[in-house]
Each structure stands twice: as C-alpha cells, then as structure tokens.
C-alpha positions in Angstrom: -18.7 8.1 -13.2 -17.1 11.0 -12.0 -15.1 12.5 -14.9 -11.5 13.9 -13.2 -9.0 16.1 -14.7 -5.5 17.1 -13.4 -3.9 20.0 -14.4 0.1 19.1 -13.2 1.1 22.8 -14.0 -0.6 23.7 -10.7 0.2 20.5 -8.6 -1.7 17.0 -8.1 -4.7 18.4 -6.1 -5.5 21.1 -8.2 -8.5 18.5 -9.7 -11.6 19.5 -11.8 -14.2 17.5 -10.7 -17.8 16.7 -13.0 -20.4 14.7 -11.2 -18.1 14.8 -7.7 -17.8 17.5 -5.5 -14.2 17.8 -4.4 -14.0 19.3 -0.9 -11.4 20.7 1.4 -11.4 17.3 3.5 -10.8 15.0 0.4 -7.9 16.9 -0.5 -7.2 16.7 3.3 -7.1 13.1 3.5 -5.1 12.4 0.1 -2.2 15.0 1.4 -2.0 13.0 4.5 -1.8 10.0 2.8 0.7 11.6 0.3 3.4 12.6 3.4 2.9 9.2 4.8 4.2 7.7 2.1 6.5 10.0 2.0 7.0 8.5 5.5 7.3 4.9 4.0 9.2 5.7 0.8 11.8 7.6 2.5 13.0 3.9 4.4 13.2 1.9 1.4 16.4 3.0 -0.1 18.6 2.0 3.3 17.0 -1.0 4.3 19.8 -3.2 2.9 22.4 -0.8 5.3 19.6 -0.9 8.3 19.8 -4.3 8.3 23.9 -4.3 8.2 23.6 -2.0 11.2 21.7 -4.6 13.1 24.4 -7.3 12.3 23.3 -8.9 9.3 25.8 -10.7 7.4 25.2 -10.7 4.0 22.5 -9.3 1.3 20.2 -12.4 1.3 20.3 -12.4 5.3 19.5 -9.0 5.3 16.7 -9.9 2.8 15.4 -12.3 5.0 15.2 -10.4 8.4 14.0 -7.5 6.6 11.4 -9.4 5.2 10.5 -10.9 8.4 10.5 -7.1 9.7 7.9 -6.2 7.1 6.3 -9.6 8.4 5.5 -8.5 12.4 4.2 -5.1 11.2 1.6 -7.0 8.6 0.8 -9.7 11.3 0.2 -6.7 13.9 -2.1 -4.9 11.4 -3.8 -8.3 10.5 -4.9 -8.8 14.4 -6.1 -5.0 14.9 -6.8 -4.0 11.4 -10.3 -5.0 11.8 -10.6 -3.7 15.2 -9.5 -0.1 13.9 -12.0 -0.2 10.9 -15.0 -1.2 13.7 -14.0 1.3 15.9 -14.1 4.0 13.3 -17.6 3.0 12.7 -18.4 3.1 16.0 -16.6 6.7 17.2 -15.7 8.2 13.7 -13.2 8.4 11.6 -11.4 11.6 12.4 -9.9 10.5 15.7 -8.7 6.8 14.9 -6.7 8.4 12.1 -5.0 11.1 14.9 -4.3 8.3 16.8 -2.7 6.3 14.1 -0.8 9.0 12.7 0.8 9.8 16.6 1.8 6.3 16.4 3.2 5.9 13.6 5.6 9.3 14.6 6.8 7.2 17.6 7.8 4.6 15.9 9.7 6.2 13.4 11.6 7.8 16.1 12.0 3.9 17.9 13.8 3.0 14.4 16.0 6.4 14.3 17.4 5.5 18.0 17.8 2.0 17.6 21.0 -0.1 16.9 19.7 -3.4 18.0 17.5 -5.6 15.7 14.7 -6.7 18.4 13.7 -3.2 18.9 13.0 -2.2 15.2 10.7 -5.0 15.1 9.1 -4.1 18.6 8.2 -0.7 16.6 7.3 -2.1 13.4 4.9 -4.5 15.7 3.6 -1.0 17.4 3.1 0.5 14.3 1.0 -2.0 12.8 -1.5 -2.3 15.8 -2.3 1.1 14.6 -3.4 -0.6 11.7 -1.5 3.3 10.0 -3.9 5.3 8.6 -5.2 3.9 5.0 -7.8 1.8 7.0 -9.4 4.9 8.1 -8.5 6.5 5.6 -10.4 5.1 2.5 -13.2 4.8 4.6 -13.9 8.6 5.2 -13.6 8.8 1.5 -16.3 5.8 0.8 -18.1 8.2 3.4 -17.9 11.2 1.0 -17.8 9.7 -2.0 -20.9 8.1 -4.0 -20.3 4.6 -4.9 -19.9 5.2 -8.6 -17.3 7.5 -7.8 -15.4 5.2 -5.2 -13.1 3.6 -8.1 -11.8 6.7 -9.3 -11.6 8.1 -5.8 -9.9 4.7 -4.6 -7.6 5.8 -7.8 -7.0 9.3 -5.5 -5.7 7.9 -3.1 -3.3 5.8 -5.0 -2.6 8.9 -6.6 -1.4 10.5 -3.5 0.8 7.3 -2.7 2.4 8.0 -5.8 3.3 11.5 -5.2 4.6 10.0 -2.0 7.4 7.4 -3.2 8.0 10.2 -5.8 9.8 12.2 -3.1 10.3 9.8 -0.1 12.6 7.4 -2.1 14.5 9.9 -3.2 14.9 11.9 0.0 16.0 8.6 1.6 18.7 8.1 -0.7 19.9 11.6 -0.2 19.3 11.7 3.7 21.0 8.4 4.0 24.5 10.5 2.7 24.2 12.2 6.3 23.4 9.7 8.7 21.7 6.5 8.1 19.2 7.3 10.6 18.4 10.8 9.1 15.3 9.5 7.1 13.7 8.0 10.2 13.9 11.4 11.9 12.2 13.1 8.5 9.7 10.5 8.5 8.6 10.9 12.1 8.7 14.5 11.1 6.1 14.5 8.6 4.1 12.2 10.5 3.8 14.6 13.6 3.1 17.6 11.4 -0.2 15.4 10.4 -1.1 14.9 13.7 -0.8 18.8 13.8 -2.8 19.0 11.0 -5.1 16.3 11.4 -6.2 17.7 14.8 -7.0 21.0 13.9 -8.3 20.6 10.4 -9.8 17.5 9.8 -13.8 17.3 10.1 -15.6 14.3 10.8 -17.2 12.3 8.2 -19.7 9.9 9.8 -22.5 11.1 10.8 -24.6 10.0 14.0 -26.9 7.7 12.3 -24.5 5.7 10.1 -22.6 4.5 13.2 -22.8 1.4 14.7 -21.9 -0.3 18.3 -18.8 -1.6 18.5 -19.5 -5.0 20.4 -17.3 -8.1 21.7 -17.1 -9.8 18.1 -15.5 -7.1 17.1 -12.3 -7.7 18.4 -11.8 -11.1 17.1 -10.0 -10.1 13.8 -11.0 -14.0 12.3 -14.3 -13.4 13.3 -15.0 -10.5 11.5 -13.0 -11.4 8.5 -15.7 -14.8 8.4 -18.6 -12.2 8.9 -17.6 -9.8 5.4 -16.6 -12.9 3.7 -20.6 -14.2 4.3 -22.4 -11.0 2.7 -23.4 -11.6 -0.4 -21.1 -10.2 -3.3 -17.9 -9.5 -1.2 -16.1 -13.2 -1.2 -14.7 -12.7 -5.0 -13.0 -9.2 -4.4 -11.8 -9.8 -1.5 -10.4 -12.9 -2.6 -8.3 -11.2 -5.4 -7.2 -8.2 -3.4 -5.8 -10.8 -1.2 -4.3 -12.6 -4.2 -3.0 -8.8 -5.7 -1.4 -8.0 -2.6 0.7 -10.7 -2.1 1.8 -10.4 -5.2 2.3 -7.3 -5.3 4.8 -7.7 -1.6 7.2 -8.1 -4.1 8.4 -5.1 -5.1 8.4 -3.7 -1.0 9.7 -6.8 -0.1 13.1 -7.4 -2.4 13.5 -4.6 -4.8 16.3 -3.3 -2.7 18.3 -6.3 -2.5 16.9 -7.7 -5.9 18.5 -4.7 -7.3 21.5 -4.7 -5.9 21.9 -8.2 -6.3 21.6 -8.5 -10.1 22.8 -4.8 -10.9 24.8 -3.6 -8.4 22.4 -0.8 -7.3 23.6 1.8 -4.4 20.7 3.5 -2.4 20.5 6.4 -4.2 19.8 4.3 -7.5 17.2 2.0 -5.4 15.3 5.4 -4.6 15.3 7.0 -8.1 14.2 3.8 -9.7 11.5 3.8 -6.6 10.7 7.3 -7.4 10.5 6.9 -11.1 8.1 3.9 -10.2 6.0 6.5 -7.9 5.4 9.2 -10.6 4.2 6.3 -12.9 2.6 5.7 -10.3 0.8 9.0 -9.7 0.5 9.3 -13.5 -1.8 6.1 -13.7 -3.7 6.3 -10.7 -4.8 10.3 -10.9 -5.0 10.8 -14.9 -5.0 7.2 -16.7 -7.7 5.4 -14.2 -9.9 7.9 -14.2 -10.0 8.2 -18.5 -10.4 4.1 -18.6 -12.9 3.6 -16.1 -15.0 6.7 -17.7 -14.6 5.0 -21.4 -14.5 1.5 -20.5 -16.2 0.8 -17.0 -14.2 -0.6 -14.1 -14.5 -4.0 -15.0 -12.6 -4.0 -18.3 -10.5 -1.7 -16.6 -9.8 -3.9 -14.0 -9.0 -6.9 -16.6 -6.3 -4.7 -18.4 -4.6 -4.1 -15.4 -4.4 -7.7 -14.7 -2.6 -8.5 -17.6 -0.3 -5.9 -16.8 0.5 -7.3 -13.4 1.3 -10.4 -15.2 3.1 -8.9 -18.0 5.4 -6.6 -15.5 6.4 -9.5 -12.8 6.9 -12.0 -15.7 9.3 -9.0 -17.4 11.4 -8.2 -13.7 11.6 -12.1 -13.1 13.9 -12.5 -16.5 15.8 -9.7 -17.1 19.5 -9.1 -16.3 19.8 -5.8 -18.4 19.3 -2.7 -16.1 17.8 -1.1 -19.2 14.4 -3.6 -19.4 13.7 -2.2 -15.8 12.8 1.3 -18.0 10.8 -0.9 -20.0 8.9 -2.9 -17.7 8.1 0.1 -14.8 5.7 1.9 -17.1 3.9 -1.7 -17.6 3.8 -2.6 -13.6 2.6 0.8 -12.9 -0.4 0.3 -14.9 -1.3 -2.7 -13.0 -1.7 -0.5 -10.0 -5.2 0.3 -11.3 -6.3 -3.3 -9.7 -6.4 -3.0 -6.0 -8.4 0.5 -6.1 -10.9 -1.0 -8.4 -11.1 -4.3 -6.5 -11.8 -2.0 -3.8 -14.7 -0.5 -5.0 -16.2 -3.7 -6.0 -16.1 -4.3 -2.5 -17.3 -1.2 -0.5 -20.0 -1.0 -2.9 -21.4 -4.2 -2.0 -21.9 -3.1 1.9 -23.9 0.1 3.0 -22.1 3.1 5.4 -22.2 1.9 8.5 -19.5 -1.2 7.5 -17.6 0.7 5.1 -15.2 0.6 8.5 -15.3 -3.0 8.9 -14.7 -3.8 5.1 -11.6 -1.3 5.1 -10.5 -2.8 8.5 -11.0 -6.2 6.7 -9.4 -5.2 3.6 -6.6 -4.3 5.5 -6.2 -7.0 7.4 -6.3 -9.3 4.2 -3.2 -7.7 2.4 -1.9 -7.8 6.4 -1.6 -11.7 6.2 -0.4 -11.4 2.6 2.3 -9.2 3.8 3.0 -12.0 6.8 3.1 -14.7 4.4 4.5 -12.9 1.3 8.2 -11.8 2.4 9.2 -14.5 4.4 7.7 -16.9 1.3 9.3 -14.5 -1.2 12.7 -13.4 0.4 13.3 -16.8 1.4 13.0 -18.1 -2.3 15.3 -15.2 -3.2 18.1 -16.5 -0.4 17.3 -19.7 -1.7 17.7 -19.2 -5.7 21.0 -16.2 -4.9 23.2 -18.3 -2.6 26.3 -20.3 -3.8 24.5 -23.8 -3.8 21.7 -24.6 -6.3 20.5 -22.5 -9.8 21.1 -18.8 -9.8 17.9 -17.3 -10.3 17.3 -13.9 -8.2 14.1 -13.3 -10.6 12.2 -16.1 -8.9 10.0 -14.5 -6.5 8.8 -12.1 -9.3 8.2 -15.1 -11.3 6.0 -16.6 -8.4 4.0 -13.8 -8.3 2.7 -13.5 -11.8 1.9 -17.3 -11.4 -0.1 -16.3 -8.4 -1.7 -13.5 -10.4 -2.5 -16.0 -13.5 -4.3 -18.0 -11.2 -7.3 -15.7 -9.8 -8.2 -14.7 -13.4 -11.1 -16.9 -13.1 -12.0 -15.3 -10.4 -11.6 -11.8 -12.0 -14.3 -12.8 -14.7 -17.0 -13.7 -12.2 -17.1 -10.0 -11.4 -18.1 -9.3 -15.1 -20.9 -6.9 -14.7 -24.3 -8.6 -15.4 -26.5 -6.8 -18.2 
C-alpha cells in the first residue's frame, strides 16, 4: 500500500508519494474533480430559494421538487452511466471526460437563465446523460494506479471533493447576496475553464490493447448492470455501495431544508456548515484514509467507517441543538472512507479493459439510489414536518442508518481470506 503524505502548508496536491508514482495527470484529474465540486457545492446553499423562484410554496414542497430535481438527473445518469463507462473503454478516457465536462457548462448556464421549473429539470436530465465526469474519472485513475494503491487513490479523489464543497458552499452563500443566479454562472465558469484545460492538457490513459469494442449490449444500462453483477467477487461491493449511497442522499438531498427547518439556517449558514463538512471531508479522505488503510488494511478500515455512518445519521436524526451538529460532522466525515474503499474492492476484482464498465456501473448504482433516495427521503421529511401527524424532521436520517445497519452482513463477507 501506497504510503501518502500531505503537506497542507503547500496546498492539497503537493503529495509525497512511496510505492506510487504521482504524475502530472493524477494531479490533473483530482483538480478537475476538485472545481467540479466546486461546481456542485456552490448550488447547495440556494436550493431552498431556487425552488421559491420556480413557485414553490413552502419549505417541505420545495424539499420535494427539489428532491425530485436531484431524482431526473440520477435517473438520466442511471440509463447512460453505463454507456459512458463502455465507451471510455472503447475510445479512451480523455475525450468522454471533455465531452462531459462541456455539458455539464451548458447546463449550468440552462439553470442561470431559467425562471420556470420544467426547464431546470430538462438540464438536470441533460446533465446526467453525461453521466459528469467521476465515471470517467476514477477509471483513468484505476488505469494509472496499481490495484493496491486504488483505495488510497479512490481516497484522492474524495479528497479533491472535499476541497471542493470547502469553497463551493461557501461561494454559493456569498454569490447568492448578488443575484440568486450568480452561482450558476461561476459554476458554468469553472466547468468551461476544464474543458480548456482538459483539451489541452490531459493525456490519455488507455492504451491500444486494453480497449475493447463497444457492441449493441452495451447500451442497455440493465444489461450491463446483470453482466458486472455475474463476475465473480463483484455482487457484495456493489451491493453495499448501492446501499451507502442511498444513504448517504441524505445529506444532498435535505440538509438545506433539514437545516433550516429545525434551526432556522439562512444560506450562508447551510454553506459554512457544508464547507466545514468538506474540509473534514478533505482531512479524512487525503491524510486519515491513507494512515488506516496502511496500518490496518482496507477491510478493518472499511468496518470503522461503517460504524461511523451509523453513528453520524443516528446523531443528525435526534438532535435539536445546533451545537451536536459540531459534534456529529467530524463523526459523518469519517464514514466517507466507505464508498472509496468499496470501490476498490470492486475494480480490483475486474482487469483494465472493464474498469470503464464497472465505473459506468458503479455510477449507475448510486444513480438509482439517487432516483429512489430523495423522493423516498424528502417525502418522509414533508411527511414527519407538516402540521398533521408527529413532528419528527430527523426521520430520513434515521432511515438511513437503519439502511446502513442492515448490509453489515454483507460488509463481513468481504473479510479478507488468510
């Protein structure tokens, strides 16, 4: 295992690297990951007020049609996820990522100019046939990466989210102060200067022989879902990154309108407390992941950040106190550690020419979570918020460490066999 140190003095990406050569296109690929989620982030603090532009009448109805928002752009990503991930194996990575990175610039700029509802979710349903650019992404790195490495490199890129909703909550909660549509136009900023940089900078990471034809199955998403779930070894993780990331929806999903609900939040507290979550974030992924895996192996690794999952929804499900929020973040951040590691697990189980397919699979898993997970979860929040019934705006977080509690069986089949 790759041994990885940060030294923060000269920014995230100046990494020491023993037993992994870190090269100009790694760093490449996490800084574009980093500015789009700077892209993301930078929405997340006015989606309450987006959806009152668009005529919604209340918090929980904005809840809901922003979950079913979030929904369309999964269930786009879910149809051509796998499609992106095959055709990466067949042409290369380096100009599915270009193309994903254009689109994801127009569509920030659909949301900027829009007032009406129907045509933000037109451009979230664009955006996600791009199927963005983490599909590609983590695959060029499982190109340049060996597989002992891929956790901690998986743990990169997580890394470079972090840096990400460090600055892009934030920004959106200042931008929003000027016009609510000024953090669409930074975000379709940033994502055009990738393009830029993309173009002219990135190499390509599959070589000639690792790539494979891209055929008629491969654009039936179920199809090729049933096809990774049949090799041997790759059922189990996939299985609990499914699990993870539904849980996980969450936090996207209703900590906006969960925190302005029970404390009152305005969008500039909903982006600190994002941004506070993203340096924890960044802190976990880059310099704790790397230390744990190296001294304990992925495996245990991956079981402590389990309980941590459990331990964090369970503790943003009960409190009313804005204070246990500092508490809890550090503990949610750690559980972080899971989906890179699950991730691993998988694309070590498959040789180069699939890592495409499993990315495009692994994408399009936490796609149907995303579907399924805000319309479940925001609707039990409208449900459990409203006038009528038991007060209980925790619920969803509650459902979501029940959900976590019950794949821990299937977390200790992955035990590593000695």
């Amino acid at each position: 295992m790759a041994t990885i140190k940060l030294s923060y003095v000269d920014g995230l990406f100046h990494v020491l690297v023993t037993g992994m050569k870190l090269t100009g296109p790694f760093l490449f690929i996490l800084t574009t990951l980093m500015i789009d989620a700077i892209g993301v982030g930078i929405v997340f603090p006015i989606m309450p007020d987006l959806m009152d532009r668009v005529g919604a009448s209340s918090t929980a109805d904005g809840a809901f049609w922003g979950g079913v928002m979030m929904a369309a752009y999964a269930a786009a990503m879910f149809l051509f996820g796998p499609i992106v991930g095959s055709l990466s194996d067949a042409y290369g990575r380096r100009p599915i990522l270009i193309a994903a990175l254009a689109t994801l610039a127009i569509d920030y700029i659909i949301m900027a100019m829009t007032q009406t509802y129907w045509v933000l979710l037109v451009g979230r349903v664009i955006a996600g046939m791009a199927g963005a650019t983490y599909i590609t992404a983590t695959a060029y790195i499982s190109d340049i990466a060996k597989p002992e490495e891929r956790g901690a490199a998986f743990g990169m890129i997580g890394a470079a989210f972090g840096v990400g909703f460090v600055f892009g909550p934030a920004l959106g909660g200042i931008a929003s102060g000027w016009h609510i549509t000024a953090p669409f136009w930074i975000a379709a900023v940033f994502s055009a200067l990738n393009v830029v940089f993309g173009f002219f900078i990135l190499p390509e990471s599959l070589k000639e022989e690792n790539r494979r034809a891209f055929g008629r199955r491969d654009l039936n998403p179920f199809a090729t879902i049933v096809r990774a779930f049949v090799i041997p070894g790759l059922a189990i993780p996939l299985t609990c990154i499914f699990v993870f990331e539904f849980a996980n929806m969450v936090y996207p999903s209703l900590w906006a309108f969960w925190g302005r609900e029970v404390f009152g939040w305005d969008g500039f507290t909903i982006g600190l407390t994002l941004s506070t979550y993203g340096i924890l974030i960044m802190l976990v992924q880059a310099g704790i992941l790397p230390q744990l895996t190296k001294r304990f192996g992925d495996y245990k690794t991956l079981i402590f950040a389990s309980i941590a999952a459990v331990i964090g929804l369970l503790g943003f499900g009960f409190t009313t106190v804005a204070w246990a929020v500092v508490v809890v973040l550090p503990i949610a951040a750690l559980s972080d550690m899971a989906p890179p590691l699950l991730t691993a697990f998988a694309a070590n189980r498959v040789g180069d020419d699939q890592q495409g397919l499993v990315q495009g699979v692994i994408a399009s898993l936490a796609s149907v979570a995303a579907v399924a997970a805000p319309l479940v979860l925001t609707g039990v929040f409208e449900w459990f918020v409203n006038d009528e019934g038991v007060y209980f705006p925790g619920a969803p977080f509650i459902i979501a460490a029940l959900l976590t509690i019950g794949i821990v069986p299937l977390l200790l089949r992955l035990r590593p066999i000695k």
